[in-house]
C-alpha positions as CSV (number, residue, x, y, z in Angstrom):
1,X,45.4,-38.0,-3.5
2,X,46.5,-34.7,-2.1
3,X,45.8,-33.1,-5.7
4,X,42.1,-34.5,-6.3
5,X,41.4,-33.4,-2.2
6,X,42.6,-29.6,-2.7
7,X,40.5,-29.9,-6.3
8,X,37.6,-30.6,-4.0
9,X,38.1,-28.2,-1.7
10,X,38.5,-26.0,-4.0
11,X,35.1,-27.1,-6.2
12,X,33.4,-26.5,-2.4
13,X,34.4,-23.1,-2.1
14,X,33.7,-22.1,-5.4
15,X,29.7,-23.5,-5.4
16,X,29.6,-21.8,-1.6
17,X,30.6,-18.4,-3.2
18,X,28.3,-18.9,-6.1
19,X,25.6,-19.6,-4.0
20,X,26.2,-16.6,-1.8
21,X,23.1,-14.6,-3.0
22,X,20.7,-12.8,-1.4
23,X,17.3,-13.0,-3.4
24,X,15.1,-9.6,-3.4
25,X,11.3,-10.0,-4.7
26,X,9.6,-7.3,-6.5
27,X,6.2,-6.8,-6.8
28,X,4.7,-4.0,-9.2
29,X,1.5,-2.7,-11.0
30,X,3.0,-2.6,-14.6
31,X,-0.4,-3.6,-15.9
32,X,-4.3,-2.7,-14.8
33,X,-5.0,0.6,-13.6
34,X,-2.2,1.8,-11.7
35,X,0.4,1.5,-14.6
36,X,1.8,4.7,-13.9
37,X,2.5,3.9,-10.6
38,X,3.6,-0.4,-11.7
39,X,5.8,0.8,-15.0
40,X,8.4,3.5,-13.4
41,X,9.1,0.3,-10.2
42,X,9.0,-2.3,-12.6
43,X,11.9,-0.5,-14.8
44,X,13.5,0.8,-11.6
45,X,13.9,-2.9,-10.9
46,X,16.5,-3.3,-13.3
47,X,18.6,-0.6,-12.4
48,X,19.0,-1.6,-8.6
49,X,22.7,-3.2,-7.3
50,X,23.4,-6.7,-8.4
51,X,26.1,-6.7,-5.6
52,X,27.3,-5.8,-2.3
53,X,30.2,-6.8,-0.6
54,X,31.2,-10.9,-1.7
55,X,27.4,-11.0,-1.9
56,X,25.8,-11.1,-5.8
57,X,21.8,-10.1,-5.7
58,X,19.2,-11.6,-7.7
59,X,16.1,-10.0,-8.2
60,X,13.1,-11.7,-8.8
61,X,10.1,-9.5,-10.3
62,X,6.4,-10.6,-10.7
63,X,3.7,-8.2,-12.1
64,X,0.5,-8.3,-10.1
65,X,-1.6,-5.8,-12.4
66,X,-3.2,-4.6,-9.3
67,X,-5.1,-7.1,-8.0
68,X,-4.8,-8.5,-4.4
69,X,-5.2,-11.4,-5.1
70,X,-2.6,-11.9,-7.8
71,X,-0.8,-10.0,-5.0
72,X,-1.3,-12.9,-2.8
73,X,-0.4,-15.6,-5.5
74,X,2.5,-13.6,-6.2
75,X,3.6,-13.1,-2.5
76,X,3.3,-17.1,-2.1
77,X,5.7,-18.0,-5.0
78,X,8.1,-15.7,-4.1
79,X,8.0,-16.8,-1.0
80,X,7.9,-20.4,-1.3
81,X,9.2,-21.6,-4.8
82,X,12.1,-18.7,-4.6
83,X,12.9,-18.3,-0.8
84,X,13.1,-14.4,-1.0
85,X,15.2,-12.7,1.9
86,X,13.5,-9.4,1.1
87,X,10.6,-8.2,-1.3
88,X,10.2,-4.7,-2.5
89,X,6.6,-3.7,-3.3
90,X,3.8,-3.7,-4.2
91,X,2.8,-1.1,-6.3
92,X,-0.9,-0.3,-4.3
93,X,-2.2,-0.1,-0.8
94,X,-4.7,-2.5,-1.0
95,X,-2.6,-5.2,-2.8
96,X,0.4,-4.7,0.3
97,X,-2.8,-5.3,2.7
98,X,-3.5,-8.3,1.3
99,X,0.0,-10.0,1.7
100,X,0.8,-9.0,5.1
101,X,-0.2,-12.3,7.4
102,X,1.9,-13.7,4.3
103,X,4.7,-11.9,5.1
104,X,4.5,-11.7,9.0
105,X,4.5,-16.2,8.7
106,X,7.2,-16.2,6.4
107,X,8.9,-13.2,8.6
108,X,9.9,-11.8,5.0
109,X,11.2,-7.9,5.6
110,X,8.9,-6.2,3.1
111,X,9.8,-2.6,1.6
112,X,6.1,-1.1,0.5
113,X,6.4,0.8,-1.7
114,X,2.5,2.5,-1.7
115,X,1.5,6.1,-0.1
116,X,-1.1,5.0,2.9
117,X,0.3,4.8,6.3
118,X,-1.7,1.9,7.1
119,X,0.8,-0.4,5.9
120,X,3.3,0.4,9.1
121,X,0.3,1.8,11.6
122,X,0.1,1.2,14.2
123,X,3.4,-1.3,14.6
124,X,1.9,-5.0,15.7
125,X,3.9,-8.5,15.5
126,X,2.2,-8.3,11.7
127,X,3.3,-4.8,10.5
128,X,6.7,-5.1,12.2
129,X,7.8,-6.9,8.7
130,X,6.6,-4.2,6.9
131,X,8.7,-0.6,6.1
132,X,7.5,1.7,4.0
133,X,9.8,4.3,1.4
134,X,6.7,6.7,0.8
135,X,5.6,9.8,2.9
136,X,3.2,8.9,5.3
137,X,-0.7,10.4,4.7
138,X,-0.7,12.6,7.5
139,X,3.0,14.4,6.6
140,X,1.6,14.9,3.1
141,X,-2.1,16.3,5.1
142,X,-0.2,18.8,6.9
143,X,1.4,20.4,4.1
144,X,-1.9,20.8,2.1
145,X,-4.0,21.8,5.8
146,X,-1.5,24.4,6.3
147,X,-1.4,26.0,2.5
148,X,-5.6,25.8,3.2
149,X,-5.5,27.6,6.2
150,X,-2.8,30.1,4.6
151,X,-5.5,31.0,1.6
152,X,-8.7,31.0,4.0
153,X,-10.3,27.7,3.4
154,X,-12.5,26.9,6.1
155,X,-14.8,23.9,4.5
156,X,-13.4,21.1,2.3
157,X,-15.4,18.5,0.2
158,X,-13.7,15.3,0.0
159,X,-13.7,12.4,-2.7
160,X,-11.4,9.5,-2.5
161,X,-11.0,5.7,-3.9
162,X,-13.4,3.7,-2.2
163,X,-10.8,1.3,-0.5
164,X,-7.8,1.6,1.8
165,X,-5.9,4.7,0.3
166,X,-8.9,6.8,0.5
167,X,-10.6,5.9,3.5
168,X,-7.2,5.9,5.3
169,X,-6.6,9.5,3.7
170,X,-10.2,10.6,4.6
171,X,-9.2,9.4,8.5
172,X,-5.7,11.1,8.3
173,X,-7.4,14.6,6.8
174,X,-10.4,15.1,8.3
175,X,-8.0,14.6,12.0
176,X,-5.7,17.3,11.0
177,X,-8.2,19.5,9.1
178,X,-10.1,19.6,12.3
179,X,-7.5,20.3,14.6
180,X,-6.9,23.4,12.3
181,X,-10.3,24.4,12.4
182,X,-11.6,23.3,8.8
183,X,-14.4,21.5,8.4
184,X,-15.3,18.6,6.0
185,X,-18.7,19.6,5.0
186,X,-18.9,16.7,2.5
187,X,-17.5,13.2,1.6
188,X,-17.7,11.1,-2.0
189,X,-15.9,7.9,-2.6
190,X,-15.8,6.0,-6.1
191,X,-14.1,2.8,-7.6
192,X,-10.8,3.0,-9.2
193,X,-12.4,1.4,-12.5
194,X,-15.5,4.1,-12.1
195,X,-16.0,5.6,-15.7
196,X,-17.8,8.5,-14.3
197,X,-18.3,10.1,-11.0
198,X,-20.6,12.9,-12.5
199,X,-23.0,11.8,-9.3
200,X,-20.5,12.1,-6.5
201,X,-19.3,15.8,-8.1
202,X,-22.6,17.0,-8.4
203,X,-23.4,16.6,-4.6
204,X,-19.8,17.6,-3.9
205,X,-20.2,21.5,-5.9
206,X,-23.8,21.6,-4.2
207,X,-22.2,21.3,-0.6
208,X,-20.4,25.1,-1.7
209,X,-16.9,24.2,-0.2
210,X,-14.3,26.3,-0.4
211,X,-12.0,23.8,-1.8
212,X,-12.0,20.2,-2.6
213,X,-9.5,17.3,-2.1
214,X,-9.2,14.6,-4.1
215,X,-7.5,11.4,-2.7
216,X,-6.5,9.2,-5.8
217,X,-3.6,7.8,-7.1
218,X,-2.4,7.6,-10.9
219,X,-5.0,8.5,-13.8
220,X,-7.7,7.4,-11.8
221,X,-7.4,10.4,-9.9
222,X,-8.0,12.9,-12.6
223,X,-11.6,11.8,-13.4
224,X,-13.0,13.7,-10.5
225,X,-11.2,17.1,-11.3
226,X,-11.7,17.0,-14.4
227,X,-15.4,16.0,-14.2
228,X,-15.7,18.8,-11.5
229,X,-14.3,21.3,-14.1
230,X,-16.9,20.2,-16.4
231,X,-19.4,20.9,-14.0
232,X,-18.7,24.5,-13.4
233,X,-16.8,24.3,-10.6
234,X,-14.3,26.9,-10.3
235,X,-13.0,26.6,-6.8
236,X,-9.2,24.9,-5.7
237,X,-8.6,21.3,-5.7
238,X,-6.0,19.7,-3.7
239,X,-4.5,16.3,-4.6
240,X,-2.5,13.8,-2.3
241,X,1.1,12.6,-3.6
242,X,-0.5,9.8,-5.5
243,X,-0.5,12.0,-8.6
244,X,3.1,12.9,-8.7
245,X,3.4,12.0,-12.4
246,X,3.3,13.5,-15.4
247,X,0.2,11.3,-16.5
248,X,-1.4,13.4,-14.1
249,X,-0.7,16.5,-16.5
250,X,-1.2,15.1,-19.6
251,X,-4.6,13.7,-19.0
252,X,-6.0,16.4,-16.6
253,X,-4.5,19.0,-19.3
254,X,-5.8,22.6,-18.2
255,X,-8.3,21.3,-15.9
256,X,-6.2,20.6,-13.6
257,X,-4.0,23.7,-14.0
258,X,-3.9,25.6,-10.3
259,X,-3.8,22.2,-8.5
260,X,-2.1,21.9,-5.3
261,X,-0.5,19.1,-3.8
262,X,2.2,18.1,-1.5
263,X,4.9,15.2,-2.9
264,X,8.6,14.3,-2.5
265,X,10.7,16.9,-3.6
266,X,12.5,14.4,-6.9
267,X,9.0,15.9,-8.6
268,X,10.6,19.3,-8.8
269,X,14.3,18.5,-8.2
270,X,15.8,21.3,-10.1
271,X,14.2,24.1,-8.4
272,X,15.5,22.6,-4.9
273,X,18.4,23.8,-3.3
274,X,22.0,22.3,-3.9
275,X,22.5,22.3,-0.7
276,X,19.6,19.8,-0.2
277,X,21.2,16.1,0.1
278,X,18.1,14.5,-1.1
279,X,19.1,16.4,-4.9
280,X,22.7,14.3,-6.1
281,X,21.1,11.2,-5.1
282,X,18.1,11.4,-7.0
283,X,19.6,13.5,-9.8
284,X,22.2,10.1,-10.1
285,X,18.9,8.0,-10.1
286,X,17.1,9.9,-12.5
287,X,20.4,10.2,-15.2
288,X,20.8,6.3,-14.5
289,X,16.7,6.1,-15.6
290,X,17.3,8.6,-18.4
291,X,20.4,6.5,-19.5
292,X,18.5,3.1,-19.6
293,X,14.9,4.2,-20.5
294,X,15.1,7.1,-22.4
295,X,12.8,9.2,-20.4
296,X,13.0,10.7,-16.9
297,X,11.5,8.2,-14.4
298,X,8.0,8.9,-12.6
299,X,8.6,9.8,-8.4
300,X,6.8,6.6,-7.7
301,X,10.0,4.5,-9.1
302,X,12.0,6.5,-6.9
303,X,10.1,4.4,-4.0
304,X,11.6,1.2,-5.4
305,X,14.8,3.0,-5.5
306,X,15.0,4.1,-1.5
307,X,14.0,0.8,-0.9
308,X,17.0,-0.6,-2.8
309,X,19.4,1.6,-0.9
310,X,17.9,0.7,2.3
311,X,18.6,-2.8,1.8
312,X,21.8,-2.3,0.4
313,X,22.8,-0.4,4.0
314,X,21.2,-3.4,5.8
315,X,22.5,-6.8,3.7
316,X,25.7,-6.7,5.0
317,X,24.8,-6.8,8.8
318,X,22.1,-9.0,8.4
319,X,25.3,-11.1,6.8
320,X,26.7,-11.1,10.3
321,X,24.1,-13.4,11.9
322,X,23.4,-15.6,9.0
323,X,23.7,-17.0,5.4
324,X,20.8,-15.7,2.9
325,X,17.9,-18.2,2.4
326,X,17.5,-18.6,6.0
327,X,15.3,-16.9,8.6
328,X,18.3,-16.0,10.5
329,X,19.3,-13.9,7.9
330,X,15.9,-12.3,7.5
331,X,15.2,-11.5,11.0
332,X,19.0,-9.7,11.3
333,X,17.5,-7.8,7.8
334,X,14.9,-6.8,9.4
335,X,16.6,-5.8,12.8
336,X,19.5,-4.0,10.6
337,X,17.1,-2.1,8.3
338,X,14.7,-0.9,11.7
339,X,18.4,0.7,13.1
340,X,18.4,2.4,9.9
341,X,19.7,6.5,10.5
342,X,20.4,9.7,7.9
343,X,20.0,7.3,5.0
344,X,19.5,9.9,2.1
345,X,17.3,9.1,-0.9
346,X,15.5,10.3,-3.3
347,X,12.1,10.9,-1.5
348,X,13.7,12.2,1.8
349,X,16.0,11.3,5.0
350,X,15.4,7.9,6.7
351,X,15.4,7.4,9.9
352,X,13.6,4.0,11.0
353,X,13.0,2.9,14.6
354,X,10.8,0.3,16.3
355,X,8.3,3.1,16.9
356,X,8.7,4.7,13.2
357,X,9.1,1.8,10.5
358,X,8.3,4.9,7.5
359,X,11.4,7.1,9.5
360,X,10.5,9.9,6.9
361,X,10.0,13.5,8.1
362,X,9.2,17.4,6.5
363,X,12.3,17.1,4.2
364,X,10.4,14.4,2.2
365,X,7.5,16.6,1.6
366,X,7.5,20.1,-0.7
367,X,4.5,22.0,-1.6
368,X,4.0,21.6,-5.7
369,X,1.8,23.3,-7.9
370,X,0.6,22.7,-11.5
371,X,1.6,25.6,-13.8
372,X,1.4,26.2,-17.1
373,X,1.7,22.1,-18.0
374,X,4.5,21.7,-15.2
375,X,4.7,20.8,-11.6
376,X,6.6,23.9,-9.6
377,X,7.8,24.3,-6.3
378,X,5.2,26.2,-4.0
379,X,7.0,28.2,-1.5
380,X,5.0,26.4,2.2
């Protein structure tokens, strides 16, 4: 009797242990237009921890191809058919705007993984779920409104997506460009899907700006630079951190040689300083992306990546007040991951608060310029 109880006992433990998993959704972009963005976070995916502590991690990845509503579809399942304690993504801004009342309800700790600021501004009982492992729009504005002022731009024409990233971007700019004493003397928007923007360029060189800015993300943001080349105009083009790939390069070519934008500083990691923490951890990132995939991984994976260490730091804590699965447990992730300090990735320093859920400041951002087929560092 004693025998077949301790066997019992025993057989309880065991399934309690097995079942001690924390479940971590991730949502990406690996098809549609934003694949360069989707395909580095998807295969980042299956490099993050499986582990921490007594607690095993299962990730559960859905691609939305960057629609919002697949987003929303995909948000639900996750949600509802695998009880997720965390979920990493999505790959856009408009597709995390669409699942945020989603995630607020559930009270689901989500780690966006997109560049607008919108996501996490301002803080309400909705966005309170929501962190976000991408420089903020205005940190990345600054750097480009200070080089502009440096080189004696006074007038900038704008062109940006036509939905959340852009307009946000056009809001965040235009603020900062003013207080510098640049004007925006003209303002195009277009569709990510757009095959041409030949009308928007043409009233964008007859404006005469000193510079332009384009505010795009992946391949779709080369059409307008390169369509502005083909028109003749010969004048500098800025670009937001939403090109930080090497798509960008290979599809702009020469026409988008002398472009200057402000990104994370993994883009050009060899030429920053050793002494720079933010360099071993995303040169250990990059070798484990190498090791696995052959290739050296885009800066937007490295989003998924700080999002993965993030909740690494946080998991065990939120252990503390509950068992994964419930809402006890997701609340204390959410509260463990806000006291976030000095967590080092590869895009930067954290430093979260409940004033600050992005907790990224200047030494996530470093001026780049395209040269000679590469992205270099540009001395601020």
């Amino acid at each position: 009797m004693l025998a077949r109880l301790a066997v019992a006992v025993f057989a309880v433990s065991v399934s309690m242990v097995a079942f001690a998993q924390v479940k971590i959704g991730l949502m990406v972009s690996a098809t549609g237009p934003t694949t360069a963005i989707g395909v580095p976070q998807k295969n980042t995916g299956e490099l993050l921890p499986k582990k921490v502590g007594d607690l095993s991690i299962e990730y559960i990845q859905y691609d939305d191809g960057g629609d919002p509503t697949r987003a929303v579809q995909n948000a639900k399942k996750l949600i509802q058919e695998h009880n997720i304690d965390a979920l990493i993504g999505p790959s856009t801004t408009p597709n995390a705007l669409a699942i945020l009342d989603i995630i607020a309800e559930a009270k689901v700790p989500l780690m966006a993984t997109v560049g607008t600021s919108s996501v996490v501004e301002p803080l309400d009982a909705k966005k309170r779920w929501v962190f976000k492992t991408t420089q903020n729009d205005d940190l990345i504005a600054a750097a480009l409104v200070k080089h502009m002022v440096k080189n004696g731009v006074k007038n900038v024409g704008f062109i940006g997506f036509k939905d959340p990233y852009g307009e946000n971007w056009h809001k965040v700019f235009s603020a900062i460009a003013e207080q510098a004493g640049i004007r925006l003397i003209a303002t195009e928007y277009y569709l990510r899907t757009d095959p041409s923007v030949t009308g928007q360029s043409l009233k964008l060189i007859a404006a005469r700006p000193d510079a332009i800015l384009v505010a795009g993300v992946g391949g779709p943001a080369v059409l307008p630079q390169t369509t502005l080349r083909d028109q003749g105009y010969k004048g500098p083009v800025y670009q937001t951190h939403g090109v930080a790939t090497d798509d960008f390069i290979r599809l702009g070519k020469e026409k988008v040689e002398g472009t200057v934008l402000a990104a994370g500083p993994m883009l050009v990691i060899d030429e920053i300083a050793d002494s720079n923490p933010v360099k071993k951890v995303a040169q250990n990132y990059i070798g484990a992306y190498e090791k696995q995939f052959g290739q050296k991984p885009a800066t937007f994976g490295a989003n998924t990546w700080d999002s993965g260490l993030i909740l690494l730091r946080a998991i065990p804590l939120a252990q503390k007040a509950g068992k994964p699965g419930t809402e006890a447990f997701r609340s204390a992730l959410r509260d463990a991951v806000e006291r976030e300090r000095e967590i080092v990735g590869c895009q930067g320093v954290f430093n979260m608060s409940a004033t600050n859920h992005n907790g990224m400041d200047e030494r996530a951002r470093v001026l780049v310029v395209v040269r000679d087929g590469k992205f270099r560092l540009l001395p601020e």
